[in-house]
C-alpha positions as CSV (number, residue, x, y, z in Angstrom):
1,X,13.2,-43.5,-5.9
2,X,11.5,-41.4,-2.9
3,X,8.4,-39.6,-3.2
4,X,9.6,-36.5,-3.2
5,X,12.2,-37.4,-5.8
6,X,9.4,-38.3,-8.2
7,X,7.3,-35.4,-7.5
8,X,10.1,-32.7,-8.0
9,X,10.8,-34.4,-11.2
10,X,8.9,-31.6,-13.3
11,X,10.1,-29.1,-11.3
12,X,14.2,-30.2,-11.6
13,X,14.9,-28.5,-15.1
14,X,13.5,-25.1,-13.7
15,X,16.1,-22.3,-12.6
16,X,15.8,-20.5,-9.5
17,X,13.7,-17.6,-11.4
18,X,11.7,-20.3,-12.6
19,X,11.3,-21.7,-9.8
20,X,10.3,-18.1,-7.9
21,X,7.7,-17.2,-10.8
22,X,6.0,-20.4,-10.6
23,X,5.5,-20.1,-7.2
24,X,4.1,-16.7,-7.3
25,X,1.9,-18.1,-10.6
26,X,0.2,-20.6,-7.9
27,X,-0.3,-18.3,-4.8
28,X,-2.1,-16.2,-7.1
29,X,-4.6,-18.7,-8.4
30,X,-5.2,-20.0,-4.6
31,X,-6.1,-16.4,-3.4
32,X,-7.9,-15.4,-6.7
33,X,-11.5,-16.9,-5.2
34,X,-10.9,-15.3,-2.0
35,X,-10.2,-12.3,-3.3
36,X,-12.9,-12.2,-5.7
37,X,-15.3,-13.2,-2.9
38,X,-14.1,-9.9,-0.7
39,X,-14.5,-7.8,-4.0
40,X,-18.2,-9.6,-4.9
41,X,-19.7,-9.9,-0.7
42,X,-19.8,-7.4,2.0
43,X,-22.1,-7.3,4.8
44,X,-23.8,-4.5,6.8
45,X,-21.1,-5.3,10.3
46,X,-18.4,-5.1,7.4
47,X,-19.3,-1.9,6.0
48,X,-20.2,-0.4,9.8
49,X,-16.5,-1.7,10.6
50,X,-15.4,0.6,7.7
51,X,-17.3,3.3,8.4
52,X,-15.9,3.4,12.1
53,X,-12.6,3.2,11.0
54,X,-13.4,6.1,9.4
55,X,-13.6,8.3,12.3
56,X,-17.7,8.2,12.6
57,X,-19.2,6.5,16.1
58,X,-21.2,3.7,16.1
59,X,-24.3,5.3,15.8
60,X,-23.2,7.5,12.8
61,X,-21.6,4.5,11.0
62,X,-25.2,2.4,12.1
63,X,-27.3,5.3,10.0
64,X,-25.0,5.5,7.2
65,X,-24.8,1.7,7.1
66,X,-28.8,1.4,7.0
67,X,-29.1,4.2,4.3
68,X,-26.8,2.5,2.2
69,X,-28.7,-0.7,2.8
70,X,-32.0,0.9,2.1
71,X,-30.9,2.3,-1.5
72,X,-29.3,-0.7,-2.6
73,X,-26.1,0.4,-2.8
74,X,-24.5,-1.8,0.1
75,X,-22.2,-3.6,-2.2
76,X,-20.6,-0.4,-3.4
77,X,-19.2,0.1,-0.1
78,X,-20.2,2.8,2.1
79,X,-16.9,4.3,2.9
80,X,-16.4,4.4,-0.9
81,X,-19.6,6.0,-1.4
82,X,-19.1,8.8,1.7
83,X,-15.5,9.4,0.3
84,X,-17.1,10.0,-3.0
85,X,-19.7,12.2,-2.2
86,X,-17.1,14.2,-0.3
87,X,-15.1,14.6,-3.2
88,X,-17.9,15.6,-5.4
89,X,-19.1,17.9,-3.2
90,X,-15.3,19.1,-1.8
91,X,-16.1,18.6,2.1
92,X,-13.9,16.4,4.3
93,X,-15.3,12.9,4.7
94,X,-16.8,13.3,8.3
95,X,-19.2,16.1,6.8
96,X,-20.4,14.1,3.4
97,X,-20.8,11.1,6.0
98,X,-23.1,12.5,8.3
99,X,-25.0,14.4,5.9
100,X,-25.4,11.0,4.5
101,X,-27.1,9.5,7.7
102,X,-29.6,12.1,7.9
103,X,-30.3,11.5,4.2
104,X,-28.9,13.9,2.4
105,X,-26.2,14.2,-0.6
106,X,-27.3,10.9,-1.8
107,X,-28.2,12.2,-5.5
108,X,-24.6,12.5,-5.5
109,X,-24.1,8.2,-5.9
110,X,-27.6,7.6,-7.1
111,X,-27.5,9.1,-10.5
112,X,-29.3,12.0,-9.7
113,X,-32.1,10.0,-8.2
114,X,-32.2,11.0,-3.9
115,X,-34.1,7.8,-3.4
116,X,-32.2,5.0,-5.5
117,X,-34.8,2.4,-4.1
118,X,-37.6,4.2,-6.3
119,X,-35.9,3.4,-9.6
């Protein structure tokens, strides 16, 4: 018997639907630890690279970037947090993000507090 005879062996009995939901069983639990990693890690060049993408230049996205870093809240995501405080506060995103990089609006994702790093 052939190798791959006797490692298809557990496989033979399975249908074809089987077959498919197996396969899509084990591509999840390959990507699960990279996806949890992307959920769990961000960086400040990540978050600028989101920010930017987000209409802002690179010196707005910079700014935002740095007050995110300097309140703690990098690994919330700064677009996230811009799109939220534009919500909250019903102005488009571009406003809530550059009122963000000259400091302002951040009680908004800090619970109240302006300077989360004071906590």
């Amino acid at each position: 018997m052939d190798d791959f005879s006797l490692k298809r062996r557990h496989l033979a009995q399975l249908t074809d639907e089987e077959l498919k939901d197996r396969f899509w069983n084990l591509a999840h639990q390959v990507v699960a630890p990279m996806v949890e990693l992307a959920r769990s890690h961000t960086s400040p060049s990540i978050e600028r690279s989101v920010i930017l993408r987000m209409g802002f230049s690179s010196l707005e996205a910079k700014e935002i970037v740095e007050q995110c870093t300097e309140r703690g809240l990098l690994g919330k995501g700064a677009g996230g947090l811009v799109y939220r405080v534009a919500r909250a506060h019903g102005i488009s995103i571009r406003e809530a993000g550059l009122a963000m990089a000259r400091g302002e609006l951040w009680e908004t994702v800090t619970g109240g507090v302006p300077d989360a790093t004071t906590r």
